[in-house]
N, C-alpha and C positions, 0 to 999 in steps of 0.2 A: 348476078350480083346486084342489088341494092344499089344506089346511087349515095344512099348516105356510106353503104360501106366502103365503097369505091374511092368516096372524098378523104375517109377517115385512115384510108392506108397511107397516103403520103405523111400526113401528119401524124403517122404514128411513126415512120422512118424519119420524119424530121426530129419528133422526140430521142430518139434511140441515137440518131447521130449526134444529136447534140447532148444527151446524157453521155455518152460514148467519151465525146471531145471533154468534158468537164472531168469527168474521170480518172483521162488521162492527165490533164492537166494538174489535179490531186499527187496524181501518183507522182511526176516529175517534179514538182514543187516539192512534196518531202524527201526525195532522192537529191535536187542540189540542197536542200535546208540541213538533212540530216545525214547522207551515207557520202554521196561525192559530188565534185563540180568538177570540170573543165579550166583549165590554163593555160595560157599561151605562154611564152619568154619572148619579153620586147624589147630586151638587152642585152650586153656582156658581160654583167656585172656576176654571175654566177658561172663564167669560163673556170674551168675546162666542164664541171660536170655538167651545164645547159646550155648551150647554143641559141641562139637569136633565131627561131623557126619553130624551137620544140614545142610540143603539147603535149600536156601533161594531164594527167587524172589526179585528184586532190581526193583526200580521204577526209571527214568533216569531223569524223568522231574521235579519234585520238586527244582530245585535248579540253573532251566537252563542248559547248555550245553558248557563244553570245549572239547579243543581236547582229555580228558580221558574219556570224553562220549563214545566215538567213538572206537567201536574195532581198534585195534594194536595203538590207540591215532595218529593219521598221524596230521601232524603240519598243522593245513589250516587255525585258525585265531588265533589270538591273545584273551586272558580274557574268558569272558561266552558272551553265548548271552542269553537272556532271566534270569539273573540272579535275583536269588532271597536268601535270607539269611537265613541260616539253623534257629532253633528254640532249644534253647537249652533244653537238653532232647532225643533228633533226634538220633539214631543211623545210622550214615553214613558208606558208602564206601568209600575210597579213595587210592588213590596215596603219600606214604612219600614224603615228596621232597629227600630225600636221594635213594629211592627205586621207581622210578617212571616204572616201568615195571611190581610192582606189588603191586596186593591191598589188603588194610588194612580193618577192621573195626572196628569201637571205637562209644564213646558216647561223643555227644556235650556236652560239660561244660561250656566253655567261648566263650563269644564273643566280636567282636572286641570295643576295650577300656574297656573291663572289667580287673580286678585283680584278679587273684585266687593262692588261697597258699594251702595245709595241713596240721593242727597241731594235732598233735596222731591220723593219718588216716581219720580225719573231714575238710571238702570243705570250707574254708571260700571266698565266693565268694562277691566281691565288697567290704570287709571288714565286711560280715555280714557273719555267721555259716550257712551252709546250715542244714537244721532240719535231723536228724541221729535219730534212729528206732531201736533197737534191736527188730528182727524178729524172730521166729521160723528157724530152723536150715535146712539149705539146706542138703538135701539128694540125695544121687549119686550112684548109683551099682557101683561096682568095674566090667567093663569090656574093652574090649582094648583099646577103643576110648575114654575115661572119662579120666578127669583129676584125678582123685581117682587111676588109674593105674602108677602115675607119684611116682617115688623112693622118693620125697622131701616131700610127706605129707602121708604119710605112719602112722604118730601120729595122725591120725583121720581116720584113719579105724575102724571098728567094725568088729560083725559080727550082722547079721539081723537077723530075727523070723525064716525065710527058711531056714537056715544055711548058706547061703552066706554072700562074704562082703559088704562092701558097706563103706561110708567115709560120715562124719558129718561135714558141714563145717558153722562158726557163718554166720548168716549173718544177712543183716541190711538195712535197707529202706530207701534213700533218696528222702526229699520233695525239688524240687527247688522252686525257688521264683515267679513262674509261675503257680506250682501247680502241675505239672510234679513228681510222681513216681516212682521209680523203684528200684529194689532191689540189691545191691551189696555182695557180699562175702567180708571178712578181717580176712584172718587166723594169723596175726601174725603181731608184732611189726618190722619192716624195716623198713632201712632207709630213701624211700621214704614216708615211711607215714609224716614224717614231709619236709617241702622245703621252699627256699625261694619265697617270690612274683614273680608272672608272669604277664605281662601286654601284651595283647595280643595286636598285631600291627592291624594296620589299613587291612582291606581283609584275613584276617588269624582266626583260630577257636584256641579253648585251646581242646583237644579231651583226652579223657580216658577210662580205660577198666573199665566193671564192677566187676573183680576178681582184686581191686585193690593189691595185693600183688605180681599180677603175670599178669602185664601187662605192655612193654614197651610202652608208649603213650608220650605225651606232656610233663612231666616230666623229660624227657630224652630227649637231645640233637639230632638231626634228624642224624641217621649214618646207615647204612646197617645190617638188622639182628639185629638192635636195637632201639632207639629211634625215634616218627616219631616229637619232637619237635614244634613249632606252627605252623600247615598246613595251607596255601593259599586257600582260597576257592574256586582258578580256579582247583585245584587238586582232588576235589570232584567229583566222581563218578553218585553217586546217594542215594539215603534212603531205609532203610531195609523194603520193604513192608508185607510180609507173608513167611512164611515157606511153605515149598510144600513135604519134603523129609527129613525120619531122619534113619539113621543107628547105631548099638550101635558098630560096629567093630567085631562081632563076626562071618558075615558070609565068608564062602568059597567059590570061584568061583568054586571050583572039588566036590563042595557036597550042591546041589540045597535045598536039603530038609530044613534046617538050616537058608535058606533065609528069610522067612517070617517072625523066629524069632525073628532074627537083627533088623528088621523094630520097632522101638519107633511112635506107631500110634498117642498117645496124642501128638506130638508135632508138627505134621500136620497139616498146614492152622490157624495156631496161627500167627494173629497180632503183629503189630507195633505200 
């Protein structure tokens, strides 16, 4: 072998690995821009159906594409293109307009030219009672990541048959008028449970958590660390497609063994 060819094979493996790495980097940049992203839940505010641990897969295309589609959101047009309007019931991603750097997730409630108010904690949407369900009682281990470890509901703790604790929280079923589903929590009388009418503007959603007691969403004015008030639906992310990943807060990165336990398997590859 040649000594010029000799030279010219590493540098042709350096080309190929680093064409390789660009490639992929293509390929992954249009899979979170355009088919799905990753999410975590850093909150309570979507109990019973998300937990403080879960990971979720995001679908991007349901709803079309703005610039929050788009890793770091870079300004290139204006509105969606391929827009299409969420379904109420949809638990979305988004962007506050207060907080557009970081995203939210809530439950569609209203949509645009709809009315929705709450009196003693019940959805009256369009001027009709959305159907309310007292359910069998949500149940929660007390461990780091639950909302059950939070100092403010401490009066719904127990303890459980294993001798551990665990926290009882009411909850209750709402039917929308679509036929839509799903369960909410309502620990306690506040003063969001009751409000005046909303009328959601024309491109905008009314959004809500499903732990109504302990959820800043649409009821609250759009402000940082607070409120996300009535979102635009160019600010839409995408829809929660499946869970992939759950942790209960308990493991250690310096003590591997403890890992496996952390993992909550049931809530793996549960639907939307």
């Amino acid at each position: 072998m040649s000594r010029q060819s000799a030279h010219s094979a590493p540098q042709s493996e350096a080309r190929d690995t680093t064409w390789f790495l660009v490639k992929l980097l293509i390929f992954v940049l249009i899979l979170r821009s355009f088919v799905f992203s990753p999410f975590n839940i850093p909150s309570e505010s979507m109990l019973p159906r998300l937990m403080i641990g879960d990971y979720l897969v995001v679908a991007k295309w349901p709803f079309g594409y703005s610039n929050f589609s788009m890793p770091f959101s870079p300004q290139l047009w204006e509105g969606r293109v391929f827009a299409r309007t969420p379904a109420r019931g949809d638990v979305v991603v988004f962007r506050s307009p207060a907080d557009p750097e970081t995203d939210y997730i809530k439950r569609v409630i209203g949509l645009p030219g709809d009315t929705v108010r709450l009196s003693k904690g019940q959805v009256i949407l369009n001027d009709r009672p959305v159907t309310r369900t007292r359910i069998a009682d949500f149940i929660e281990p007390l461990t780091p990541n639950s909302f059950c470890a939070k100092a403010d509901v401490e009066a719904f703790r127990e303890r459980n048959s294993r001798g551990g604790t665990q926290c009882r929280f009411p909850q209750f079923e709402e039917a929308l008028p679509e036929g839509k589903t799903y369960a909410v929590l309502d620990t306690s009388l506040v003063a969001q449970d009751d409000t005046q009418t909303y009328v959601v503007p024309t491109n905008h959603i009314f959004l809500m958590g499903d732990n109504r007691d302990h959820s800043a969403d649409s009821r609250f004015a759009a402000a940082k660390d607070g409120g996300v008030g009535m979102v635009p639906m160019d600010n839409l992310v995408g829809r929660a497609w499946f869970g992939i990943f759950s942790v209960d807060g308990t493991a250690m990165w310096g003590e591997p063994k403890g890992w496996l336990d952390a993992i909550r398997p049931e809530r793996i590859g549960t639907r939307f």
